[in-house]
Backbone as CSV, one residue per row, in Angstrom:
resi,resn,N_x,N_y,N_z,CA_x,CA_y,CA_z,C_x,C_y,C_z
1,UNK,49.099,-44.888,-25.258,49.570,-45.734,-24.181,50.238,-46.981,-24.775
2,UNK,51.538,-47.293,-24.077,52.288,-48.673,-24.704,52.489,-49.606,-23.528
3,UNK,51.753,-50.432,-23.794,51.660,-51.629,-22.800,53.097,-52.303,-22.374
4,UNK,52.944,-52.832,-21.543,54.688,-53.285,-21.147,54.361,-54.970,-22.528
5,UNK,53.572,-55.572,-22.006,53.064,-56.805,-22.560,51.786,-56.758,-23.434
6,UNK,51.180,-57.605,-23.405,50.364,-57.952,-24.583,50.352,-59.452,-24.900
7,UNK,48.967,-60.086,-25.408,49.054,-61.457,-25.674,48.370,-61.262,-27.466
8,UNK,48.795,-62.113,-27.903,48.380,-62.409,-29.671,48.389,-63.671,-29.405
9,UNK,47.357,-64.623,-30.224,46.891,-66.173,-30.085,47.729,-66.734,-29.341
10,UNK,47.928,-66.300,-27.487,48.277,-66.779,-26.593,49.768,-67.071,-26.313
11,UNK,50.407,-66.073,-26.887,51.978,-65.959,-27.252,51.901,-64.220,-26.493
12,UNK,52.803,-64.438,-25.395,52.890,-63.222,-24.836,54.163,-62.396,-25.761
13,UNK,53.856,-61.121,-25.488,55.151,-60.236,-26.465,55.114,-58.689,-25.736
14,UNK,56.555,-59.229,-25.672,57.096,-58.018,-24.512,57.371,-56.549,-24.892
15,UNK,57.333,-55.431,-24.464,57.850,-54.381,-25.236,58.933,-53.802,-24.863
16,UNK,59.839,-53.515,-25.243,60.877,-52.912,-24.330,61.869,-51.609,-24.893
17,UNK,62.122,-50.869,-24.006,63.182,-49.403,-24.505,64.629,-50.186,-24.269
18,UNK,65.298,-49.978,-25.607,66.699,-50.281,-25.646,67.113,-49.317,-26.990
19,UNK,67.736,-47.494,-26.731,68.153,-47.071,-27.431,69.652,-47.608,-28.150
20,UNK,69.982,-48.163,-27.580,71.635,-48.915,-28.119,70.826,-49.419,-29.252
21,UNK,70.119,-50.720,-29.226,69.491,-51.418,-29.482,69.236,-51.003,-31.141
22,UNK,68.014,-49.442,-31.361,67.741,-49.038,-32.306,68.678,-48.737,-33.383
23,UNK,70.075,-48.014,-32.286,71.112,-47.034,-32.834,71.859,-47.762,-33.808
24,UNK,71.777,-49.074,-33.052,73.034,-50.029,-34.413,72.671,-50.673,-35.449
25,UNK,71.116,-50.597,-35.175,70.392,-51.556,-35.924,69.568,-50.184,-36.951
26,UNK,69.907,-49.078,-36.966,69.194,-47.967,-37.199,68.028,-48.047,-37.960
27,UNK,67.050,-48.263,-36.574,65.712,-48.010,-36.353,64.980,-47.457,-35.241
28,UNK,64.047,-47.122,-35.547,63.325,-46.563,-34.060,62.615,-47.392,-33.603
29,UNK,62.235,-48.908,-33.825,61.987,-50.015,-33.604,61.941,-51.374,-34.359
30,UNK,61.629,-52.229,-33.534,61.827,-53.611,-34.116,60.948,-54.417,-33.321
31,UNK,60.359,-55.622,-34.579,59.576,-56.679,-33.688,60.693,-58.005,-34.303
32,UNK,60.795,-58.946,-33.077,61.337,-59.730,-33.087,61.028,-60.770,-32.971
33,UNK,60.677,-62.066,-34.106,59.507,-62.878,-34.436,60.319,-63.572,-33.234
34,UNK,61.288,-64.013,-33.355,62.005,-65.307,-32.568,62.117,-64.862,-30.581
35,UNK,61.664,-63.776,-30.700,61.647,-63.293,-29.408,60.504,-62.973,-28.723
36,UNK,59.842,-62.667,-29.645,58.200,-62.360,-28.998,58.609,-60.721,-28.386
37,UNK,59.152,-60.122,-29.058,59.654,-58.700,-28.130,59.574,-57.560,-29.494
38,UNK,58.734,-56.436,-29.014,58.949,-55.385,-29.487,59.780,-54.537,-29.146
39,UNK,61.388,-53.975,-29.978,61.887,-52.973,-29.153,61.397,-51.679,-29.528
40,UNK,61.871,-50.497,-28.891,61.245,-49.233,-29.249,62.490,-48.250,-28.602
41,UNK,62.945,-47.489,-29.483,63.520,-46.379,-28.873,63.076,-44.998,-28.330
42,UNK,63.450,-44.325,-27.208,62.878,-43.228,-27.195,63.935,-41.964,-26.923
43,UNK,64.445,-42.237,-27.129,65.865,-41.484,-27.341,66.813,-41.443,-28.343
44,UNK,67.393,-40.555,-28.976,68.029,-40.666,-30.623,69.789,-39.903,-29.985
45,UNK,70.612,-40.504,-30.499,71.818,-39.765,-30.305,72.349,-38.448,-30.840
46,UNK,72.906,-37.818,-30.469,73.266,-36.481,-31.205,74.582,-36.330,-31.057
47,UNK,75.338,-35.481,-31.919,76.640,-34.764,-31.398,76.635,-34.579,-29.743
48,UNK,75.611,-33.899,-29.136,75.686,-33.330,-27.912,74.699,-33.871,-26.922
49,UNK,74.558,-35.774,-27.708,74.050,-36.427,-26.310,72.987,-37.307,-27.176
50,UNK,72.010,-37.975,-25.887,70.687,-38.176,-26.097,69.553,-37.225,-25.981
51,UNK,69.288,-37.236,-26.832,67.661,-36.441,-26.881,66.446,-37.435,-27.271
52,UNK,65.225,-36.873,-26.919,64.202,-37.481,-26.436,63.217,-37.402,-27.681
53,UNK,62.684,-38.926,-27.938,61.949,-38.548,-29.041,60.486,-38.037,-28.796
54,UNK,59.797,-37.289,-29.502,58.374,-36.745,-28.688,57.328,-38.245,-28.787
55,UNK,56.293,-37.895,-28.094,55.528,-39.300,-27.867,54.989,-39.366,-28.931
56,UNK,54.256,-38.413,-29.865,53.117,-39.291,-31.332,54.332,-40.074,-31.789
57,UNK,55.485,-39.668,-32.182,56.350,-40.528,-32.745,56.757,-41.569,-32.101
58,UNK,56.608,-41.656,-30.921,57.213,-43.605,-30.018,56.080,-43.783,-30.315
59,UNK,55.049,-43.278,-30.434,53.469,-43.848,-30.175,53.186,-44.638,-31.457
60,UNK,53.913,-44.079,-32.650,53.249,-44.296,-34.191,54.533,-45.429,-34.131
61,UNK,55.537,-45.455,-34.301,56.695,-46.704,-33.941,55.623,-47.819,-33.195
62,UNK,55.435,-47.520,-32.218,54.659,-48.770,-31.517,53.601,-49.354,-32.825
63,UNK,52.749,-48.804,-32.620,51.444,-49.217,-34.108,52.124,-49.825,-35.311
64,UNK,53.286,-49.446,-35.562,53.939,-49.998,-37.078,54.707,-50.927,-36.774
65,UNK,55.323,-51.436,-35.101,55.787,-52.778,-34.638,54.997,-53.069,-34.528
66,UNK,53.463,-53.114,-33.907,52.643,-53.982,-33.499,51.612,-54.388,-34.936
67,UNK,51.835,-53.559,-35.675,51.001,-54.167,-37.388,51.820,-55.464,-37.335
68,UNK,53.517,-55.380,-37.730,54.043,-56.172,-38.090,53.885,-57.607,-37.292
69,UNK,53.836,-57.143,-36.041,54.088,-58.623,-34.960,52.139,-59.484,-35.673
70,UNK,50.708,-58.333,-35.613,49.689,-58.762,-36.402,49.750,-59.661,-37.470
71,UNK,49.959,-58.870,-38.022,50.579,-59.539,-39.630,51.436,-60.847,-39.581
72,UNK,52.127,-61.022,-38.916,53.052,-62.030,-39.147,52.483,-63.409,-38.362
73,UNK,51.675,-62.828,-36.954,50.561,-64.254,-36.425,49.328,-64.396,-37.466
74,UNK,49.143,-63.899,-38.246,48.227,-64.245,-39.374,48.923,-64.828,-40.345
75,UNK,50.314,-65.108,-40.687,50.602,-65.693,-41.521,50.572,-64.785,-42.676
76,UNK,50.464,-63.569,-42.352,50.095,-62.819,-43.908,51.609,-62.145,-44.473
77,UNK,51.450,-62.448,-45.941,52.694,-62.006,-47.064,52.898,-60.392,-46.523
78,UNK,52.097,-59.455,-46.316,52.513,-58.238,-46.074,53.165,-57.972,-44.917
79,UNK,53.080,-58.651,-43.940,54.096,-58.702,-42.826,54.605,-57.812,-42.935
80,UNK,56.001,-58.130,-43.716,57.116,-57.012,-43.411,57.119,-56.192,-44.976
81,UNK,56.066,-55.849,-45.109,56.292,-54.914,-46.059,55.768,-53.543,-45.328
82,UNK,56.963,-53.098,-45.599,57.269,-51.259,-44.958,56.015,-50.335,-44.977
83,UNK,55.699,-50.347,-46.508,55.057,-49.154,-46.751,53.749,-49.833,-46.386
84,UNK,53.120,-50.890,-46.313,51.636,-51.069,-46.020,51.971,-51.468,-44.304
85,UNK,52.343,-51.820,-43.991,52.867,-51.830,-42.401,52.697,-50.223,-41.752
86,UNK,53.158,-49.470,-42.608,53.133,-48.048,-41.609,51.933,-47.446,-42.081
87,UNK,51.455,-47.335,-43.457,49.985,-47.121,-44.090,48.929,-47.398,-42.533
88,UNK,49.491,-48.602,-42.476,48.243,-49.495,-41.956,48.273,-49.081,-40.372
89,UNK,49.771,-49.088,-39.555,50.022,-48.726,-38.546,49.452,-47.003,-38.129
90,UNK,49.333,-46.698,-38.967,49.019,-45.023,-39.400,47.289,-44.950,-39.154
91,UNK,46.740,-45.525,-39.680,45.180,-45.456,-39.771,44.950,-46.288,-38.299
92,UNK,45.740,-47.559,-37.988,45.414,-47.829,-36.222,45.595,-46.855,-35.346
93,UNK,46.531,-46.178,-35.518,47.074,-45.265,-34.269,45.705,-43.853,-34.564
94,UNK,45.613,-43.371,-35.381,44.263,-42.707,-35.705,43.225,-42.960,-35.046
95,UNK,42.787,-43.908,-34.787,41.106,-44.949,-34.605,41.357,-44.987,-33.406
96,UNK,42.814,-45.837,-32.698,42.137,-45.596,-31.229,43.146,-44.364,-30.403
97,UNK,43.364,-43.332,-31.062,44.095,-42.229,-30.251,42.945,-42.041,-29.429
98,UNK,43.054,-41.218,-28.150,41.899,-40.783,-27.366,40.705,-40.093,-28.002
99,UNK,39.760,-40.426,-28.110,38.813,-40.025,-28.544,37.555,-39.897,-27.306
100,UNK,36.374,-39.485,-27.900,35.488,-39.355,-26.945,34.864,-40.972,-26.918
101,UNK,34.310,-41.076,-25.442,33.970,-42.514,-25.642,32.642,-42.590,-25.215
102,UNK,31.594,-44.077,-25.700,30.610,-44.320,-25.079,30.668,-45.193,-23.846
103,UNK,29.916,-45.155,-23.080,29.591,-46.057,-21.829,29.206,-47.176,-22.912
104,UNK,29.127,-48.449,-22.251,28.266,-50.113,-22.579,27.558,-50.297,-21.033
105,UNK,26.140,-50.374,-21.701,25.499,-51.101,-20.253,25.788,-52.290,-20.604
106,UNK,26.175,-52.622,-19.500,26.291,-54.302,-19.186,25.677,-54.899,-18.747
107,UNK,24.601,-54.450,-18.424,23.196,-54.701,-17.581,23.157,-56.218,-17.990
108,UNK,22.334,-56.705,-16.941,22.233,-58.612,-17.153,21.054,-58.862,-18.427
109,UNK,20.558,-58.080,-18.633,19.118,-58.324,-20.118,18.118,-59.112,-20.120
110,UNK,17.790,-59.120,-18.492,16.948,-59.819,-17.970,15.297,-59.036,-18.314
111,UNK,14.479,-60.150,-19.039,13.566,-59.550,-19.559,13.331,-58.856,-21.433
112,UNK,14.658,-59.254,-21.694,14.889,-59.491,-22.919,15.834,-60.078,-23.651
113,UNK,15.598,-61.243,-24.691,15.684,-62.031,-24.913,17.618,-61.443,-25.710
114,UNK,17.377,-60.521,-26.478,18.209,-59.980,-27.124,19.434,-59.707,-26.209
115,UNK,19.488,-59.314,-24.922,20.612,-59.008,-24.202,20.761,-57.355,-24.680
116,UNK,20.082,-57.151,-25.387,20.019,-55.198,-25.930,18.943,-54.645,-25.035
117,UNK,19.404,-53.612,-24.606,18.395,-52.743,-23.791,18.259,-51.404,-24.232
């Protein structure tokens, strides 16, 4: 799932489909520090048109813009380095693909001190 928005230390960042966008800049996405905007393509040009890119791949694009936009509100040197950006984008998109999930009681923990039941 790719959120339209998203907040990082209270700096909203937008996501948006603009295949032009990718085509000239040839990428299948981009984060844009000065914009607060992730673009993402989902469509690739061909001799005989646009065609559609399949979703793990917009999905794994998203994770390797959104490492970078991470990385870069941390101030960290790896930012825009490619190969640990998609490494890293690679093992996120892994962890939270759909998986099986647990319930959280949220119960009030009344009667114990711990808030664990």
């Amino acid at each position: 799932m790719i959120p339209k928005t998203f907040k990082i230390l209270n700096h909203t960042i937008e996501i948006e489909f603009d295949n032009e966008h990718c085509l000239q800049n040839q990428c299948f996405g981009q984060f844009l520090t000065r914009e607060n905007k992730i673009i993402l393509a989902d469509k690739y040009k061909t001799k005989k048109g646009w065609r559609k890119y399949k979703d793990p791949i917009i999905e794994h694009v998203f994770y390797h813009e959104l490492t970078h936009c991470i990385l870069y509100y941390m101030n960290h040197d790896l930012w825009d380095n490619e190969d640990f950006v998609d490494r890293f984008a690679g093992l996120l998109a892994q962890t939270l693909e759909k998986n099986e999930s647990i319930e959280i009681d949220r119960g009030n923990g009344i009667g114990d001190s711990s808030g664990i039941t």
